[in-house]
KEKE-296529 format. One record per residue (C-alpha): residue in one letter; chain; x, y, z. Coordinates in steps of 0.02 Angstrom, whole numbers, plus 32768, in hexadecimal, padded with zeros to 4 digits. Layout:
BEGIN
a / A / X / Y / Z
...
This chain:
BEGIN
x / A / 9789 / BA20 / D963
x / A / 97E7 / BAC6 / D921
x / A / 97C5 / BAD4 / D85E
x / A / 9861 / BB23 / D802
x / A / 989B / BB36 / D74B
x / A / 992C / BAA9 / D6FB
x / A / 9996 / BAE3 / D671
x / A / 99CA / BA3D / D5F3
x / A / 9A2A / BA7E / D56A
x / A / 9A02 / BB25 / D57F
x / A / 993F / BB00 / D580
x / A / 98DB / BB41 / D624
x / A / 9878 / BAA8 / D66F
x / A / 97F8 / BAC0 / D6ED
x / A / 9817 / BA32 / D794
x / A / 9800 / B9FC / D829
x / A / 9886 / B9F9 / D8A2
x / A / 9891 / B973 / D922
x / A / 9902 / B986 / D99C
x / A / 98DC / B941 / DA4E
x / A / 98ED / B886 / DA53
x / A / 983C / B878 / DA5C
x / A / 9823 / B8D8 / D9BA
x / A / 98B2 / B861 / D96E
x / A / 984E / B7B7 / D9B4
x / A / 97B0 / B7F9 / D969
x / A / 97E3 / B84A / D8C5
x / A / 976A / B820 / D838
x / A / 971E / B77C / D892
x / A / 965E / B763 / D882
x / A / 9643 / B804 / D7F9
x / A / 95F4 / B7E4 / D764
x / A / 95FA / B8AA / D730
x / A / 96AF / B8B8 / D725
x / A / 9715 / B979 / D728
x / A / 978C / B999 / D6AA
x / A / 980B / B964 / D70C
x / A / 9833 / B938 / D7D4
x / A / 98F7 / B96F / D809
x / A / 9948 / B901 / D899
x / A / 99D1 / B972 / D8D7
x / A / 9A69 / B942 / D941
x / A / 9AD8 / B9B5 / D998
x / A / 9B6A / B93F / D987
x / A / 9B77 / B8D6 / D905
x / A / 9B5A / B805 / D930
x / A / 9B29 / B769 / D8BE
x / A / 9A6F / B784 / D8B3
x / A / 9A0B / B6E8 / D872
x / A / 9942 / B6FF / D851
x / A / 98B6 / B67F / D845
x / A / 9808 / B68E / D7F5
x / A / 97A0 / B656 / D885
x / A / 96FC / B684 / D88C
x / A / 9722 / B70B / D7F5
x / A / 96A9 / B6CF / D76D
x / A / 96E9 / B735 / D6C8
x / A / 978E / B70A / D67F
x / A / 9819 / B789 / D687
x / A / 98A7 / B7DA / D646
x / A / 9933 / B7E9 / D6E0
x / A / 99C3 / B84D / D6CD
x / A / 9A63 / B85C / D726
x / A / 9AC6 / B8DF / D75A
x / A / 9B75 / B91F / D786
x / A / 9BB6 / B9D2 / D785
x / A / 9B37 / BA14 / D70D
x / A / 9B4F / B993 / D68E
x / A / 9ADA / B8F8 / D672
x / A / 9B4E / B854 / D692
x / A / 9AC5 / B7D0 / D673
x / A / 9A0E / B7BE / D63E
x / A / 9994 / B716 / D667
x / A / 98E5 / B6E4 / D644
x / A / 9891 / B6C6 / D6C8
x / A / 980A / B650 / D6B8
x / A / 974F / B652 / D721
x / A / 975C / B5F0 / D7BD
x / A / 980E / B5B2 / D7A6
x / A / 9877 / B58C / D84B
x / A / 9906 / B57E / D7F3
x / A / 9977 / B5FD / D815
x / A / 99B0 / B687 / D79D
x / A / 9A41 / B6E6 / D788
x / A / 9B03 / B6F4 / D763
x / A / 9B8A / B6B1 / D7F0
x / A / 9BD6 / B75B / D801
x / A / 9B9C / B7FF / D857
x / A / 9B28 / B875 / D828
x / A / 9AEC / B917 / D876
x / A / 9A3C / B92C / D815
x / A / 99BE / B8AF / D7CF
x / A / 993D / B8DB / D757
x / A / 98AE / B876 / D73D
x / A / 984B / B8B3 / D68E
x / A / 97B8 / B85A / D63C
x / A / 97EA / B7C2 / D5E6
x / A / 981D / B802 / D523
x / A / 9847 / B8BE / D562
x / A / 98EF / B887 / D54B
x / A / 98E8 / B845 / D495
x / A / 986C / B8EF / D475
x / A / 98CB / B973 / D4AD
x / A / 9972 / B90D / D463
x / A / 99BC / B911 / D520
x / A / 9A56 / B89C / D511
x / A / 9AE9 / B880 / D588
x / A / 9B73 / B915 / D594
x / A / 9AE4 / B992 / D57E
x / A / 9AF2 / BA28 / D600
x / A / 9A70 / BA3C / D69A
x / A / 9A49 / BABC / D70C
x / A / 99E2 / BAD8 / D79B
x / A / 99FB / BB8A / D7EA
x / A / 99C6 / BB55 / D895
x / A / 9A7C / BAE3 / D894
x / A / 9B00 / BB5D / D88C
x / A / 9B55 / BB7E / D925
x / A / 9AD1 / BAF6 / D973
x / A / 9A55 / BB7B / D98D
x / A / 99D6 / BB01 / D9AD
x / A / 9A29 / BAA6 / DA4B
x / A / 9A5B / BB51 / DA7F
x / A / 9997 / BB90 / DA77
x / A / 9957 / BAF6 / DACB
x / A / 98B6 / BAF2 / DA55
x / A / 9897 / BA42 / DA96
């Protein structure tokens, strides 16, 4: 998995990217040393929904459109229920649970990941 830097409000946070569907199945399930953050890109934005299977720490998940966040969920250990806002996003950000509430991350704020622009990572094929 490729690491890379995020940038939430202006603030450079070291993640994970996953980007293959297998990377996206797998995400954060069965760690119990957790990054600072995991990044679920999409080159074309599409509803994305997330469960907490097999992921036994709670997180923070945050939704993205356009380089703004549009949503943010808890997302609780174990939970099948699914998580996440009935309209597109291009990036998903999963975070600790209370990295959110810490760093004062809030809905509206700005996010960047370099490797997005001009979908230089579909382009790259780092998957």
């Amino acid at each position: 998995m490729k690491e890379s830097k995020l940038s939430v409000k202006g603030i450079e946070i070291p993640t994970l990217l996953a980007i293959s569907e297998i990377e996206q199945q797998v995400g954060l399930m069965h760690r119990q040393q957790l990054p600072p953050s995991m990044s679920f890109v999409y080159e074309n934005p599409k509803i994305n929904k997330f469960w907490m299977h097999n992921t036994p720490k709670a997180l923070d998940i945050v939704f993205c459109k356009n380089g703004k966040i549009i949503s943010i969920a808890k997302g609780e250990p174990f939970s099948t229920m699914l998580i996440g806002p009935d309209f597109p996003t291009d990036l998903v950000i999963e975070f600790p649970y209370g990295t959110c509430n810490a760093m004062s991350i809030k809905e509206g704020d700005d996010v960047e990941l370099p490797e997005m622009k001009n979908n230089l990572l579909f382009k790259k094929q780092y998957y």
